[in-house]
C-alpha positions as CSV (number, residue, x, y, z in Angstrom):
1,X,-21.3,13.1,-39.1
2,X,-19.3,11.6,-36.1
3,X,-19.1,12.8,-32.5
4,X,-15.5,13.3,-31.1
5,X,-14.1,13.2,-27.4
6,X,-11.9,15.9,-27.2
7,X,-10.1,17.0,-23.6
8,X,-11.3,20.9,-22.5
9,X,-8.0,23.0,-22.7
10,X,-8.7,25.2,-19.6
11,X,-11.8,23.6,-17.6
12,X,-13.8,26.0,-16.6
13,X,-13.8,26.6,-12.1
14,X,-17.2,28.0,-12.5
15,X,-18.3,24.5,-14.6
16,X,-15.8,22.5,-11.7
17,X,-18.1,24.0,-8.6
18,X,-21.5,23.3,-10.6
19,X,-21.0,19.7,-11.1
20,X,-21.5,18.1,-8.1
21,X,-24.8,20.1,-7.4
22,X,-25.7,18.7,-11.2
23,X,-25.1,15.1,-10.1
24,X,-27.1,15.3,-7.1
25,X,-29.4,17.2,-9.0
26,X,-29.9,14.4,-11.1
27,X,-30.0,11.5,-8.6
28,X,-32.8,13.4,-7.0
29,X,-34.8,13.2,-10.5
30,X,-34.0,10.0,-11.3
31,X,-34.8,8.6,-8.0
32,X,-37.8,10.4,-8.0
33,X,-38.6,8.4,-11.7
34,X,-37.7,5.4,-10.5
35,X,-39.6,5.3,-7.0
36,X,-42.8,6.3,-9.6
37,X,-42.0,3.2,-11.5
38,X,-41.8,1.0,-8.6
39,X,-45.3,2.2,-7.8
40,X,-44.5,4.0,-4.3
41,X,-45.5,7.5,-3.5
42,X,-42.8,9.6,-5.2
43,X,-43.2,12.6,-3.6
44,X,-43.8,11.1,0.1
45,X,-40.5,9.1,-0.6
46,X,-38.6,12.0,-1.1
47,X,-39.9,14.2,1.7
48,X,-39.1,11.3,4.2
49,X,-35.6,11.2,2.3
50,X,-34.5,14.3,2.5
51,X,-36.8,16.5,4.5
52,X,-38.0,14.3,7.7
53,X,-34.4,14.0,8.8
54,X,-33.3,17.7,9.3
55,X,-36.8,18.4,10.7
56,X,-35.8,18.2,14.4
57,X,-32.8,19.2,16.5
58,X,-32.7,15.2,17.7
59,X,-32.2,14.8,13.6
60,X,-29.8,17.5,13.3
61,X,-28.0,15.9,15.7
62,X,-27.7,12.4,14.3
63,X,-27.7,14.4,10.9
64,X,-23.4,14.6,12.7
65,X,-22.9,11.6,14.4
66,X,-23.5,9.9,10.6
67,X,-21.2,12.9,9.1
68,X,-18.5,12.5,11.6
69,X,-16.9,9.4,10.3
70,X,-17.5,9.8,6.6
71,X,-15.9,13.7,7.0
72,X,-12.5,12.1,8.8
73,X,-11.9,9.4,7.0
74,X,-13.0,11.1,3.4
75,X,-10.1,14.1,4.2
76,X,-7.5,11.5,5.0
77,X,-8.3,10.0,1.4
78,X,-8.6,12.6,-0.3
79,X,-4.9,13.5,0.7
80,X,-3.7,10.9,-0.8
81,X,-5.8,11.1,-4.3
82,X,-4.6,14.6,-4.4
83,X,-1.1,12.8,-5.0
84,X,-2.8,9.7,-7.0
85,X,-1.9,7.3,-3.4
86,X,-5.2,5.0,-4.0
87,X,-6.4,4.2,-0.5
88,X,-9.2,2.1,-1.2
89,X,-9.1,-0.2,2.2
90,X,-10.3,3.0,5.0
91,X,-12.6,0.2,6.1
92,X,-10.8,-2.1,7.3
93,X,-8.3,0.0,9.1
94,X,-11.8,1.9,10.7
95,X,-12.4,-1.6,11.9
96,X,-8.5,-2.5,13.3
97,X,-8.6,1.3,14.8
98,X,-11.8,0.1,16.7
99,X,-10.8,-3.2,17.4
100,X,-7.4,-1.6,19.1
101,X,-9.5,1.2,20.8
102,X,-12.4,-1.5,22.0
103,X,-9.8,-4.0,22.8
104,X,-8.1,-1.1,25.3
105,X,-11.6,-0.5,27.0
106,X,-12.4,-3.6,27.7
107,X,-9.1,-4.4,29.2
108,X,-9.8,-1.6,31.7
109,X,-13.8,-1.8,31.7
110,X,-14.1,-1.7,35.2
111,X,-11.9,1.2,36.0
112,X,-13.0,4.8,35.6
113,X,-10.8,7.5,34.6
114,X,-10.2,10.7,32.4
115,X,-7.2,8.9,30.7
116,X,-9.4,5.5,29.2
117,X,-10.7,8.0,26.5
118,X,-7.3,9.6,25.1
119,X,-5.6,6.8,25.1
120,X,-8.3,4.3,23.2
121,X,-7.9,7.4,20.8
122,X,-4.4,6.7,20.5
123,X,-4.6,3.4,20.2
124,X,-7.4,3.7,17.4
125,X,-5.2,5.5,15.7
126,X,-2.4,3.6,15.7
127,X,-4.1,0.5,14.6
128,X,-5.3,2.5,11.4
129,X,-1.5,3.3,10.9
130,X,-0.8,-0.2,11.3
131,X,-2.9,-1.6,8.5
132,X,-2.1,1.4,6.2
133,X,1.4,0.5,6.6
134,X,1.4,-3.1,5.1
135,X,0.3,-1.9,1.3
136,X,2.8,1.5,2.2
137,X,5.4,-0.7,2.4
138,X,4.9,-3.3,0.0
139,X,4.0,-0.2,-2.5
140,X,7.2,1.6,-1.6
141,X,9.3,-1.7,-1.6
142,X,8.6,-4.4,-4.4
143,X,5.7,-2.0,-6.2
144,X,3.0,-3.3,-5.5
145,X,-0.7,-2.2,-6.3
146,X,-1.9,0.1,-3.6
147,X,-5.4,-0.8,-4.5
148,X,-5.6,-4.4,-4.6
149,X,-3.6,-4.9,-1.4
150,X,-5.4,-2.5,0.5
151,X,-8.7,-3.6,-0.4
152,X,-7.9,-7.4,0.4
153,X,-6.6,-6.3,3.7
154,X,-10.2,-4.7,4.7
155,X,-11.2,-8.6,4.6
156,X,-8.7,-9.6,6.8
157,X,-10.0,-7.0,9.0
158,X,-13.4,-7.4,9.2
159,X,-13.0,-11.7,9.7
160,X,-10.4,-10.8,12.7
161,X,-13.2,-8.7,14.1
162,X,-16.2,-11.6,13.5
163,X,-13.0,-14.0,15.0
164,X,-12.5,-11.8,18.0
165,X,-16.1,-10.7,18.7
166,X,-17.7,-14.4,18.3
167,X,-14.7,-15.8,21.0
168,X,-12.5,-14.1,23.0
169,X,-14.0,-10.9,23.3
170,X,-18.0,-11.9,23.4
171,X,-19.4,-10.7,26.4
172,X,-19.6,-14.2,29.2
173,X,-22.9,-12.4,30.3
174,X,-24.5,-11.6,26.8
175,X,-26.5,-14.6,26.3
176,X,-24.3,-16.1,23.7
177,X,-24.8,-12.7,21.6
178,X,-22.1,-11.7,19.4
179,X,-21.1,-8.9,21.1
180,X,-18.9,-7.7,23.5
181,X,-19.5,-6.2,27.1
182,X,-20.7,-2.7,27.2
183,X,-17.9,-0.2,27.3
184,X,-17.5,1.9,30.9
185,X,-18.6,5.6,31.4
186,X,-15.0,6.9,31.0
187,X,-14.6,4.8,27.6
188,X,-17.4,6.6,25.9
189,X,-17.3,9.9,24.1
190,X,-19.0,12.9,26.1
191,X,-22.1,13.8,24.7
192,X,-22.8,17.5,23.7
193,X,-26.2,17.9,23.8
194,X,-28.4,16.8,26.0
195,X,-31.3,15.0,24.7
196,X,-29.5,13.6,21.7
197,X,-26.1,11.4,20.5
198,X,-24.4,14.4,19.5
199,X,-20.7,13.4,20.5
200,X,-17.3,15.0,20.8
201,X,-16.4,13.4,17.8
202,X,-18.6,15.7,15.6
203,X,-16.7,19.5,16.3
204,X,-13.3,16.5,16.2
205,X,-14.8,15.7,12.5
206,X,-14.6,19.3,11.7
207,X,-11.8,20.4,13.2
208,X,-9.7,17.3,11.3
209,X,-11.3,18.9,7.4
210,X,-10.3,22.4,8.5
211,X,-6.6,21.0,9.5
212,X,-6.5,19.3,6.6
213,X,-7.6,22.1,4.2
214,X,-4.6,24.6,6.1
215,X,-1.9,21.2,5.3
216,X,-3.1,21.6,1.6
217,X,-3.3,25.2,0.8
218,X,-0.3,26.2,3.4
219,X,2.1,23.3,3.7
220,X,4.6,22.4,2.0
221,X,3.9,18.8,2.3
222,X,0.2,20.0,0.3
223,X,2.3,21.5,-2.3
224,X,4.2,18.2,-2.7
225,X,1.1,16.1,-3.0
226,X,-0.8,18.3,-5.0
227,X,2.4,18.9,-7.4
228,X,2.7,14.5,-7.5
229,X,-0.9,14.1,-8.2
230,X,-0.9,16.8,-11.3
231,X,2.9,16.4,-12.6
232,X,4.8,13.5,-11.9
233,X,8.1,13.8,-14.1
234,X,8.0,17.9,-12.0
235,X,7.9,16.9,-8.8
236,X,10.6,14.0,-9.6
237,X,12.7,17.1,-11.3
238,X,12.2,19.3,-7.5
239,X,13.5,16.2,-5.5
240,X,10.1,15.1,-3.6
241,X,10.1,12.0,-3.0
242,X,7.2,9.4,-4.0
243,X,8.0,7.1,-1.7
244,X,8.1,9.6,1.7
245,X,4.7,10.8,0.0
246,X,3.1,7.8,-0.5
247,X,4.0,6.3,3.2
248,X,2.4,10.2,4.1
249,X,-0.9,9.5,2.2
250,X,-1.3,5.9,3.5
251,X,-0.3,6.1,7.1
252,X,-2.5,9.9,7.8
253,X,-5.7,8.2,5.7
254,X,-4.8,4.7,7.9
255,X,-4.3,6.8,11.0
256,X,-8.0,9.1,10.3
257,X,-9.5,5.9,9.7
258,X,-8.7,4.2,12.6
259,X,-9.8,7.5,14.4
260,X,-13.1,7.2,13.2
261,X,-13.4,3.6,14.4
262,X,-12.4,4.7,17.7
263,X,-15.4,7.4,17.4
264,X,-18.1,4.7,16.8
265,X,-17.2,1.9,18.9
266,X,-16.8,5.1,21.8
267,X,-19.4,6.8,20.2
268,X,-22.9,5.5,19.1
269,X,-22.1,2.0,19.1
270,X,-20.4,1.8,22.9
271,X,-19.2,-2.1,22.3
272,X,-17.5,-4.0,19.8
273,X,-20.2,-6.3,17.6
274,X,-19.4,-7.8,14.1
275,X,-20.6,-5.0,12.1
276,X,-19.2,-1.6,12.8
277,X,-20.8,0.5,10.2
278,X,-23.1,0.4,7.0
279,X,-19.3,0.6,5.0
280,X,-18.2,4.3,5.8
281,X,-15.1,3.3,4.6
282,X,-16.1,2.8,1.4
283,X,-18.9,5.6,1.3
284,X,-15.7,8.1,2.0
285,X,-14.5,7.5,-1.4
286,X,-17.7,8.5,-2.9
287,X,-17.8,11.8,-0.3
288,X,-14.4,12.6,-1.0
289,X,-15.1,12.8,-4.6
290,X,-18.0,15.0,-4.5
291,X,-16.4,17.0,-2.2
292,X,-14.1,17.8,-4.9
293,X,-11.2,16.2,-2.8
294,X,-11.4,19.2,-1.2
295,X,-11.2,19.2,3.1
296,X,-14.0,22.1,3.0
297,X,-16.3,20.3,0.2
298,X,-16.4,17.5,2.2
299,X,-17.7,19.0,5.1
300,X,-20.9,19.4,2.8
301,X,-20.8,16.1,0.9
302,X,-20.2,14.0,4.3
303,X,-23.8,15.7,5.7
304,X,-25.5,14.9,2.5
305,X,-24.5,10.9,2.3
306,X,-25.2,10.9,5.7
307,X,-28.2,12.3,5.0
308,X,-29.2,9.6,2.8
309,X,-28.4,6.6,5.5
310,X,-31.0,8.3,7.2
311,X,-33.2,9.2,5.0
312,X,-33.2,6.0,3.6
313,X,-34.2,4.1,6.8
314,X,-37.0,6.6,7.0
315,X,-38.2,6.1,3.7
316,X,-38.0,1.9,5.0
317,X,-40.2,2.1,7.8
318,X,-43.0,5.3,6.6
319,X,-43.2,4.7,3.0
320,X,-41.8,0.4,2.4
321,X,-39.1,1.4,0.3
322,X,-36.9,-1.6,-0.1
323,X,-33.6,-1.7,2.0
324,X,-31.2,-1.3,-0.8
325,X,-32.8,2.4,-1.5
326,X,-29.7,3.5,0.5
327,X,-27.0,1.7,-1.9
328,X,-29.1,3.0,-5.3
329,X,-29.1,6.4,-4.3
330,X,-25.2,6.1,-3.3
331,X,-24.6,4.7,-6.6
332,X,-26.7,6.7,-8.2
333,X,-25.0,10.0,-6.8
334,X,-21.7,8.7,-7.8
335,X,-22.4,7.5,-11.3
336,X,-23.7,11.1,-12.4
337,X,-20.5,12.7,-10.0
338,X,-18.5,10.4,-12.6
339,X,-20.5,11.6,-15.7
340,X,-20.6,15.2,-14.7
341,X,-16.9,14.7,-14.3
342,X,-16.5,13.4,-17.7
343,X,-18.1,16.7,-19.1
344,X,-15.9,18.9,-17.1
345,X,-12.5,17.6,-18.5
346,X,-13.7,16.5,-21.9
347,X,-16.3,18.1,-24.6
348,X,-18.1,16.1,-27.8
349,X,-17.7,17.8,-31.0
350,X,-19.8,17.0,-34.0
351,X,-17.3,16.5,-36.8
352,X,-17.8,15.8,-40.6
353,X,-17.2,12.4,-41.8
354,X,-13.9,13.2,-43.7
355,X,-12.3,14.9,-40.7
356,X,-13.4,12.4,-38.3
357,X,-11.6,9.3,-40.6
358,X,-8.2,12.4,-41.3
């Protein structure tokens, strides 16, 4: 007897919806057997994980300032691995987009006006358009990997911010901190409710994965991507263009991106220091997956990685968890998405020797 791969005919939806509630299903489990054989108080661990930080409104409320970013940058990603467009660099163009929107407050940090806000916006987002563009164009142009180029770029990025931050933005009156001055009022996001960080960018966050579920399941341009992502050689046959796609894909996930940035640096962060985020611009991938690559699914699977930066510090500071608890259960949650995945597309079969040699 042998055990063959074979690829399902017609995956089951019903099968398609139920694995990512298996995978994280089974992180929880495992994590709960591993923090057992690291000697820590399993079921404590797990409480502060995932309980303590939706206990309170204040933890409701950062429960969406840690969504936010994940849920607008893992929409703009997931457009473009609808139509196989591999953005893999979001964080680096997060951190151009809050370099350009930073950059813009500081220039102006001791005026005060309604406009300072909307147009570091803008400029946020254009810096994450900027970025995207370099692998668009050498993609489109002399073919060249999407990935690779993109990923280096985030690099780049993140040394012109430690550049920029450590000289000739570092705040003169910071103590030699690497940091910049403190944006103004009018450069910071209004916040919702009082008593917490709760931001504009959160209903923003929201409103961008509605938008783009209505540009995939009404627009044309969804039809295109999703038509290039499943069948190639048809939508060469109907006349879309890869190349006008693939600029698309790039330059919207480039330009959400950079939105983002300009969130956080306007947001919870108020300043420009060398490390923006934890790596939300790699953590989208994994929410845009187990989201389904869907704008509504991620709405769900952003709150529940978020959920585990917080829970994880929690679990730091009330039970001594080790700092990389956050990393395992990301990796965790995406190994078993990745398995679960495996089983949805493909089956094992038991065959007899003869048939498996034939």
């Amino acid at each position: 007897m042998s055990v063959r791969i074979e690829r399902r005919p017609a995956p089951s939806r019903l099968l398609m919806a139920v694995t990512p509630l298996l995978a994280v299903a089974l992180t929880v489990v495992t994590g709960f057997l591993l923090f057992l054989l690291l000697g820590f108080d399993a079921g404590r661990a797990l409480w502060e994980f995932f309980v303590v930080p939706v206990s309170t409104l204040y933890d409701l409320a950062e429960l969406g300032v840690k969504a936010a970013p994940l849920i607008i940058i893992a929409t703009g990603l997931a457009l473009g691995f609808r139509a196989n467009v591999w953005n893999i660099g979001a964080e680096g163009q997060l951190t151009v987009g809050a370099l350009c929107a930073g950059g813009l407050a500081l220039a102006f940090w001791q005026q005060e006006g309604v406009w300072i806000l909307p147009v570091m916006v803008v400029a946020g987002v254009a810096g994450g358009l900027a970025w995207a563009a370099i692998p668009a164009f050498l993609k489109t142009r002399f073919g060249v990997n999407e990935i690779l180029v993109s990923l280096m770029l985030t690099y780049v990025a993140l040394l012109l911010l430690s550049t920029l931050v450590y000289g000739p933005l570092k705040d003169p009156e910071g103590f030699n901190f690497p940091q910049s001055r403190l944006f103004s009022g009018s450069a910071q996001l209004p916040i919702l409710l009082e008593g917490t960080r709760l931001h504009l960018g959160v209903p923003v966050a929201l409103a961008v994965a509605l938008t783009g579920w209505v540009l995939l399941a009404r627009g044309f341009i969804g039809f295109q991507l999703r038509v290039l992502g499943l069948a190639p050689a048809a939508a060469r046959y109907a006349g879309f263009s890869r190349g006008r796609l693939t600029w698309f894909c790039l330059l919207a996930s480039g330009g959400l991106a950079g939105l983002a940035g300009a969130f956080e640096v306007a947001g919870p962060i108020g300043q420009l220091v060398p490390e923006l985020t934890p790596g939300y611009g790699f953590t989208a991938i994994i929410v845009a997956f187990l989201g389904r690559l869907h704008p509504l699914g991620i709405i769900p699977a952003g709150l529940l990685v978020a959920l585990s930066y917080i829970g994880g510090d929690n679990a730091q500071i009330s039970v001594g968890l080790p700092q990389a608890v956050t990393g395992v259960f990301q990796g965790l949650l995406l190994f078993f998405l990745l398995a679960s995945d495996f089983l949805f597309r493909y089956r094992l079969r038991l065959t007899a020797g003869r048939e498996a040699r034939a």
